[in-house]
C-alpha positions as CSV (number, residue, x, y, z in Angstrom):
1,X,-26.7,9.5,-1.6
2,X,-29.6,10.1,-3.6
3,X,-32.0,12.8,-3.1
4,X,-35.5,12.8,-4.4
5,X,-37.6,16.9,-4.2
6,X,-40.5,18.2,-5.0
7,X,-42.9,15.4,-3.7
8,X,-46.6,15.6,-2.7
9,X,-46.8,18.1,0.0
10,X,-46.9,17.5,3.6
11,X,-50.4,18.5,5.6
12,X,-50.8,21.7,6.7
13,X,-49.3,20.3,9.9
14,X,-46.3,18.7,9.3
15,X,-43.2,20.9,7.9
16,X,-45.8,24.2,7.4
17,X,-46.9,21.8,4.5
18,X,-43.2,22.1,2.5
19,X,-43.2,19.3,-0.6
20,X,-42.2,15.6,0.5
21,X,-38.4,15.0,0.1
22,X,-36.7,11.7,-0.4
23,X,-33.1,10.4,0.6
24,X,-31.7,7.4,-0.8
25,X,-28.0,6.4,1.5
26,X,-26.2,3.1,-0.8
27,X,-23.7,1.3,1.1
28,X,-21.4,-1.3,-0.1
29,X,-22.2,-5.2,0.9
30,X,-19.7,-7.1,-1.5
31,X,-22.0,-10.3,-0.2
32,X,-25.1,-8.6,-2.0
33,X,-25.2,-9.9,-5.4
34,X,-29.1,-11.1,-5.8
35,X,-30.7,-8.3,-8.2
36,X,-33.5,-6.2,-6.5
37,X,-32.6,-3.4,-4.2
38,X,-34.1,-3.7,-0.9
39,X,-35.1,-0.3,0.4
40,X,-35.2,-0.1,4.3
41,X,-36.9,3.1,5.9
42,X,-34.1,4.8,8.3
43,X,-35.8,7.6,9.3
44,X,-39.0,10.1,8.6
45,X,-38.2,13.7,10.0
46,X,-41.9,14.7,9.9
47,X,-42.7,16.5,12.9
48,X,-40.1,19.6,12.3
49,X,-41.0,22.4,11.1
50,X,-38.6,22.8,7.8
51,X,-36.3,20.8,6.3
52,X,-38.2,17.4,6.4
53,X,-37.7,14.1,4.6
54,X,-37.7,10.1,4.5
55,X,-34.6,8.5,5.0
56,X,-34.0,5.2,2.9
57,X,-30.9,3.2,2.8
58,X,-29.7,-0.2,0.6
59,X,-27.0,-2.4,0.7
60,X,-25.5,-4.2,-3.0
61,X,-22.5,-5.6,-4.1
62,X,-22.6,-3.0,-7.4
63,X,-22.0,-0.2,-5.0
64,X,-18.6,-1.3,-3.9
65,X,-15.2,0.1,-5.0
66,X,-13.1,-2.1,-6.9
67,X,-10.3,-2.1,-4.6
68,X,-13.1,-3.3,-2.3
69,X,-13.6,-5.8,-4.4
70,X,-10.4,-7.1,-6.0
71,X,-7.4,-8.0,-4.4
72,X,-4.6,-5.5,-6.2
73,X,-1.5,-7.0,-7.3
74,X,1.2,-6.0,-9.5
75,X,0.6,-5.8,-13.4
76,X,2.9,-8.0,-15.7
77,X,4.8,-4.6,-17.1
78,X,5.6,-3.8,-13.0
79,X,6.6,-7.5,-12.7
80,X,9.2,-7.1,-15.9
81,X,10.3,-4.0,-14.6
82,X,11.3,-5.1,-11.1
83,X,13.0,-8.4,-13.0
84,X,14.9,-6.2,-15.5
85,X,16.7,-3.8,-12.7
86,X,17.1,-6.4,-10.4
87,X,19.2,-8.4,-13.2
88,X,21.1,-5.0,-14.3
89,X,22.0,-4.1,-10.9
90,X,23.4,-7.5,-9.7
91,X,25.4,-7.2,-13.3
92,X,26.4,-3.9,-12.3
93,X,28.0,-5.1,-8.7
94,X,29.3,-8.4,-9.2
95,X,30.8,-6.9,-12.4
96,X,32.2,-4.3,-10.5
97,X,33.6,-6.5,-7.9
98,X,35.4,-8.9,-10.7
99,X,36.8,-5.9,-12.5
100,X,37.9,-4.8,-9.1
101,X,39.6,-7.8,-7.8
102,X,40.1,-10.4,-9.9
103,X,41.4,-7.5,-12.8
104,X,42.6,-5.1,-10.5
105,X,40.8,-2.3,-12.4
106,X,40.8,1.6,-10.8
107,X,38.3,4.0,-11.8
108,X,36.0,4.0,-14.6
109,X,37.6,0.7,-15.5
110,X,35.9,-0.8,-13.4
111,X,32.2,-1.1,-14.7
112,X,32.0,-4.3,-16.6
113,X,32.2,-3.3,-21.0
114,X,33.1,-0.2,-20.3
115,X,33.8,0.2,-23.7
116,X,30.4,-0.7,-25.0
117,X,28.5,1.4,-22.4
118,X,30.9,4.4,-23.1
119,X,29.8,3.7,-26.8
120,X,26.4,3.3,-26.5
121,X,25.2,6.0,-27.0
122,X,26.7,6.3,-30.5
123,X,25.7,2.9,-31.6
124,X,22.2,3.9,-30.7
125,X,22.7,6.5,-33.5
126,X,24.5,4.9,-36.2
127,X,21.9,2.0,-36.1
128,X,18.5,4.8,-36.4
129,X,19.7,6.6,-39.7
């Protein structure tokens, strides 16, 4: 909403002769796209005695949201993120399931490389000095 004060004033009749006020409602139309805004008169609360004004309202395309406007998907970085712990998690279980049956491995012995996860972390520090 848009709210216009201070107009001409009002005759001594009409709303004890207060200034003219204007309000302006926008509403999204995402089929609007030509450039003028049409103005349509809503409503003019003249015959009260304060608190009196013209109601407008227009309808454009500009006005909309965009999530009224675009249809939201997931970016590329969600995308590689959903790929990438999809991938480690089916390595994780099928690699525990080998180790578990096929090597009859107990414990800790059973996450596939446990020996290069376990050392991980140190490698990760010998390779940044």
């Amino acid at each position: 909403m848009l709210e216009y004060a201070g107009g001409d004033l009002y005759s001594p009749h009409h709303c004890n002769g207060s200034s003219r006020r204007t309000i302006i409602m926008f509403l999204c139309d995402p089929d609007k796209t030509d450039k003028a805004l049409n103005l349509r008169l809503v409503a003019e609360n003249s015959d009260k005695e304060t608190n009196c004004y013209y109601l407008f309202e227009t309808e454009h395309s500009v006005i909309c949201s965009p999530e009224n406007l675009l249809i939201r998907g997931l970016s590329p970085g969600s995308i590689v993120v959903i790929i990438f712990c999809t991938l480690f998690g089916t390595y994780l279980i099928v690699g525990i399931l080998y180790m578990r049956f096929m090597k009859r491995a107990k414990g800790l012995e059973q996450i596939p490389n446990y020996s290069f996860w376990k050392d991980f972390g140190n490698l990760q520090a010998v390779s940044s000095t």
